[in-house]
VEXDREN-2710 file (C-alpha; in Angstrom, 1 decimal):
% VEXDREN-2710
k/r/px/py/pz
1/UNK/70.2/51.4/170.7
2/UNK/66.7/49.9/168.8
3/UNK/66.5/46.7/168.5
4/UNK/69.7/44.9/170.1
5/UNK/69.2/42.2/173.4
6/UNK/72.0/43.3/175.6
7/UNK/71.8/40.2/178.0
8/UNK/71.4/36.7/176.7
9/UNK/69.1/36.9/173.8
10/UNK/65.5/35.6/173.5
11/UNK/65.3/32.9/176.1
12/UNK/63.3/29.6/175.9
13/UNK/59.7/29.8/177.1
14/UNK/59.6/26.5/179.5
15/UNK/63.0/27.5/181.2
16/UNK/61.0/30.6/182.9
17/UNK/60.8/29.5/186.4
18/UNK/57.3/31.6/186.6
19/UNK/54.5/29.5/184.7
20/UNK/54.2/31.2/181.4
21/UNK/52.7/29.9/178.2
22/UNK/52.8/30.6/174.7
23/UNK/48.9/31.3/173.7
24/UNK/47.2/32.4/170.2
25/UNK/44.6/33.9/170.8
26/UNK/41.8/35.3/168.4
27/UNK/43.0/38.5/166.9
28/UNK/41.0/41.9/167.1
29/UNK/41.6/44.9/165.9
30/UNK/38.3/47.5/167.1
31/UNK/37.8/48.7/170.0
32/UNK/35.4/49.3/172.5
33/UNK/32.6/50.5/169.7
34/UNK/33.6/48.5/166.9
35/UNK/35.6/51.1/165.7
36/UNK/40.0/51.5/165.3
37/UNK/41.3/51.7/167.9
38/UNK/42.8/54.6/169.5
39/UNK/47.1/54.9/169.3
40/UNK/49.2/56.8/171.0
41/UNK/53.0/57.8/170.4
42/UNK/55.2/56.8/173.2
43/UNK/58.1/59.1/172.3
44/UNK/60.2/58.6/175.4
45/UNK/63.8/58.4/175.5
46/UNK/63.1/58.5/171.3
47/UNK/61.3/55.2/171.2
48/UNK/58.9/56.6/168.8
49/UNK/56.4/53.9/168.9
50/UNK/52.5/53.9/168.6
51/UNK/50.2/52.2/171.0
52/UNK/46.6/51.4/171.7
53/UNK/45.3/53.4/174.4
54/UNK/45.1/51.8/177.5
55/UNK/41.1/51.5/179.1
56/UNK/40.4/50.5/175.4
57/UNK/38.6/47.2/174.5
58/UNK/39.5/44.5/171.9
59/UNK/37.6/41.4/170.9
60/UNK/40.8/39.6/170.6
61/UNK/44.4/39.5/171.7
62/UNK/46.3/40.6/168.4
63/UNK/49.6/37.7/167.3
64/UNK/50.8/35.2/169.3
65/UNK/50.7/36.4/172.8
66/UNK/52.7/35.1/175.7
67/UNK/50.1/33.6/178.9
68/UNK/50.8/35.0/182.5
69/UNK/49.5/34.2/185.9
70/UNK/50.6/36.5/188.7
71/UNK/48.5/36.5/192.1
72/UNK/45.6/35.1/190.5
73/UNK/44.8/37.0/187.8
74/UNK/45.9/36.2/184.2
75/UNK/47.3/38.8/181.7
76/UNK/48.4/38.6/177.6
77/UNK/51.4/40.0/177.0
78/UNK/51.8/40.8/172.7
79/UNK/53.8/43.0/170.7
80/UNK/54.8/45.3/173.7
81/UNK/50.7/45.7/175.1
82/UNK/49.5/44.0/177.9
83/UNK/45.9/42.6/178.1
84/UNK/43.3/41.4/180.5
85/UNK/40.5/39.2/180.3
86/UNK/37.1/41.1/180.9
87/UNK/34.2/38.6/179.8
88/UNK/34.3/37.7/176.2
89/UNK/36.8/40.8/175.4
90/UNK/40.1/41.7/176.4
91/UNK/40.8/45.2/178.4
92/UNK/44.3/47.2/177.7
93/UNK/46.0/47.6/181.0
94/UNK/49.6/48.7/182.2
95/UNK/52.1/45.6/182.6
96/UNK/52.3/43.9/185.8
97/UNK/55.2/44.5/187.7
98/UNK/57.0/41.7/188.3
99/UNK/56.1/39.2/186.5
100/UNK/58.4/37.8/183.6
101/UNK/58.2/37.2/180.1
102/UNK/60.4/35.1/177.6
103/UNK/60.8/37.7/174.9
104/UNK/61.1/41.3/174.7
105/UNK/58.7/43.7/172.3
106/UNK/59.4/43.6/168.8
107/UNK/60.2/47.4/169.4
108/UNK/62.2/48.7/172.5
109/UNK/64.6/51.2/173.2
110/UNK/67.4/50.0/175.7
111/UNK/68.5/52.8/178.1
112/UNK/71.3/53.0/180.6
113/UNK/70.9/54.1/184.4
114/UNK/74.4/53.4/186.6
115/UNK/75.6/51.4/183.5
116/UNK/72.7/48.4/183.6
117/UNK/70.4/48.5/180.7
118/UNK/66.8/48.8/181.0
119/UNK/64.7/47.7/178.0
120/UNK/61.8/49.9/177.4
121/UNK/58.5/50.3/175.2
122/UNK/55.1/51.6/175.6
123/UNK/55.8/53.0/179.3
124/UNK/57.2/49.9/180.6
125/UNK/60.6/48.9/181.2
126/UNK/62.0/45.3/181.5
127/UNK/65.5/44.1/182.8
128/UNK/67.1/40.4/182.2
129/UNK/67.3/38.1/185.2
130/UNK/69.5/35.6/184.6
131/UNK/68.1/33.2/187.3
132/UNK/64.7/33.2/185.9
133/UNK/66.0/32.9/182.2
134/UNK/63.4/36.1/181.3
135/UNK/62.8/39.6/181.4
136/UNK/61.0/40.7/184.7
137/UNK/58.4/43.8/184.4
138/UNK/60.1/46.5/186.5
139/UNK/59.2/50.2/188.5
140/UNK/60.9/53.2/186.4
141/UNK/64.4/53.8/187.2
142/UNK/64.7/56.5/190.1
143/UNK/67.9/57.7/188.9
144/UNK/67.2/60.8/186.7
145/UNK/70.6/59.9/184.5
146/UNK/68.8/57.9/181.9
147/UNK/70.9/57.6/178.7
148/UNK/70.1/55.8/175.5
149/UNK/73.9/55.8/174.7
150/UNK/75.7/52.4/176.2
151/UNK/78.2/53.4/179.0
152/UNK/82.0/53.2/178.0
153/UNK/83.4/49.8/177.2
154/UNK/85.6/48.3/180.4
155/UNK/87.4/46.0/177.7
156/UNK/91.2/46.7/177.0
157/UNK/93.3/45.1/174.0
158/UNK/96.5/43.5/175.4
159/UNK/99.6/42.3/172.8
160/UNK/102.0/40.0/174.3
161/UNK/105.4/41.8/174.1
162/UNK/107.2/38.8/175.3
163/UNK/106.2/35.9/173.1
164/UNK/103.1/34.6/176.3
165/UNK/100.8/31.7/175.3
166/UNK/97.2/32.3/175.1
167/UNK/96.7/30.3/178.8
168/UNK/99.4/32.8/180.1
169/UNK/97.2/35.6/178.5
170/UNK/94.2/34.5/180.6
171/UNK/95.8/33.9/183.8
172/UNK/97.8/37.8/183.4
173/UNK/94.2/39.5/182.5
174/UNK/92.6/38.0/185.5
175/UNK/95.1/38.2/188.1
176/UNK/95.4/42.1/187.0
177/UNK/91.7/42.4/186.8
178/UNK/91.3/41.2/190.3
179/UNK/94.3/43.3/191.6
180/UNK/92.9/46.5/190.1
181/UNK/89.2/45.5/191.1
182/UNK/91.2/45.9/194.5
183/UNK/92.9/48.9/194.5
184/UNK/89.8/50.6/193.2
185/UNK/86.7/49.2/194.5
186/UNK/85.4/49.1/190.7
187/UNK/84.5/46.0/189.5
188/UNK/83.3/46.1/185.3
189/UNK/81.4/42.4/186.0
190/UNK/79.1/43.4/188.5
191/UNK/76.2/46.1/187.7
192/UNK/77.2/49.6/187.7
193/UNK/81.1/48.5/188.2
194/UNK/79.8/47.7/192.1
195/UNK/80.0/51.7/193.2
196/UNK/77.4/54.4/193.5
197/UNK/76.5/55.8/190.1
198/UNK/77.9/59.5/190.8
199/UNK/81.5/57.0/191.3
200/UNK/81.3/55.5/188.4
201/UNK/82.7/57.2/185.7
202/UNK/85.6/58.3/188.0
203/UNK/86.3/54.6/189.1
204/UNK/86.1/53.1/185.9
205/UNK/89.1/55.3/184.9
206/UNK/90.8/54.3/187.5
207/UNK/90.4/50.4/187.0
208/UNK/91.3/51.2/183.4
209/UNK/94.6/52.6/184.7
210/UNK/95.5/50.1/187.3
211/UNK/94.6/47.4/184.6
212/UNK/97.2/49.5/181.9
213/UNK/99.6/49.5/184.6
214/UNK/99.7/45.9/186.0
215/UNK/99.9/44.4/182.2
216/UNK/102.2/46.6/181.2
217/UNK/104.1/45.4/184.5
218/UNK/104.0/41.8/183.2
219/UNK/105.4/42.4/179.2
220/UNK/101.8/43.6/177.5
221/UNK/100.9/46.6/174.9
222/UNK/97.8/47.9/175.8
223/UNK/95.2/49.7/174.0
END
């Protein structure tokens, strides 16, 4: 799924926790000897995207490129490439793991591993952290069950059969949820559903049934 934020979209810049700053910087487009610069296709998990080479040289950091500091040294991050400052000129390098960033590439691909989304371009992949308000630059998955298609939705359409108010709605669905999150173990708000990703897809249809079962205990159509 191209170009869609999963998580909270594009986050403000100065509520990153990590000290990152919105920089132009001249733009340059020739590498090491003057000339264009060498690109690459990254065509994993069908991103489909060209790159400069990394090791190459530019005389400027192309856009408007994002500032970061991480122990001591001080990268640009633009358009999904990561720089570093070498003298008057800017080298290509891989992106720092662990640092965060406000935004994601223009182009990613998000992929799926357990049923959390990874968001990935130019052999990097980025995940949201919602209590740094940013995307933090993270190791490859280790799980081999990368999928570009989103996992199954966890989200069920109830119809009050007995005329209930929308606060009686609420307090039903959650009361269920909880009691099914119980009998199964499988819990759709946390990452993964909360089990071990061989579980999950067995759990999930569990919950799904507990969930069916308990509102249709309490006067609901569910779909």
């Amino acid at each position: 799924m191209k170009g869609r934020i999963y998580a909270a979209g594009g986050a403000a810049i100065a509520a990153l926790a990590l000290a990152v700053a919105v920089t132009t910087v001249q733009a340059g487009e020739h590498g090491r000897h003057g000339g264009p610069r060498a690109e690459r296709l990254d065509a994993r998990h069908g991103h489909n995207h060209y790159y400069p080479d990394r090791g190459g040289v530019v005389h400027g950091v192309p856009g408007r490129a994002v500032s970061v500091e991480q122990g001591g040294g001080r990268y640009f991050y633009s358009g999904g490439v990561w720089y570093a400052p070498r003298g008057p000129s800017f080298l290509i390098v891989a992106a720092p793991i662990g640092v965060f960033v406000p935004v994601l590439p223009p182009f990613y691909t998000t992929v799926w591993v357990g049923g959390f989304p990874y968001y990935y371009a130019n052999d990097t992949y980025y995940v949201w952290r919602d209590a740094e308000n940013g995307y933090e630059v993270v190791d490859p998955p280790a799980d081999p069950s990368v999928s570009t298609q989103a996992p199954p939705s966890d989200e069920l359409f109830i119809y009050p059969q007995r005329g209930q108010s929308a606060d009686s709605q609420a307090s039903d669905k959650y009361e269920c949820h909880r009691w099914a999150s119980s009998q199964t173990g499988f819990d759709p708000t946390q990452s993964g559903g909360g089990v071990p990703p061989e579980q999950i897809q067995q759990k999930r249809g569990e919950y799904q049934r507990a969930m069916r079962a308990c509102l249709e205990g309490r006067g609901y159509s569910v779909r």
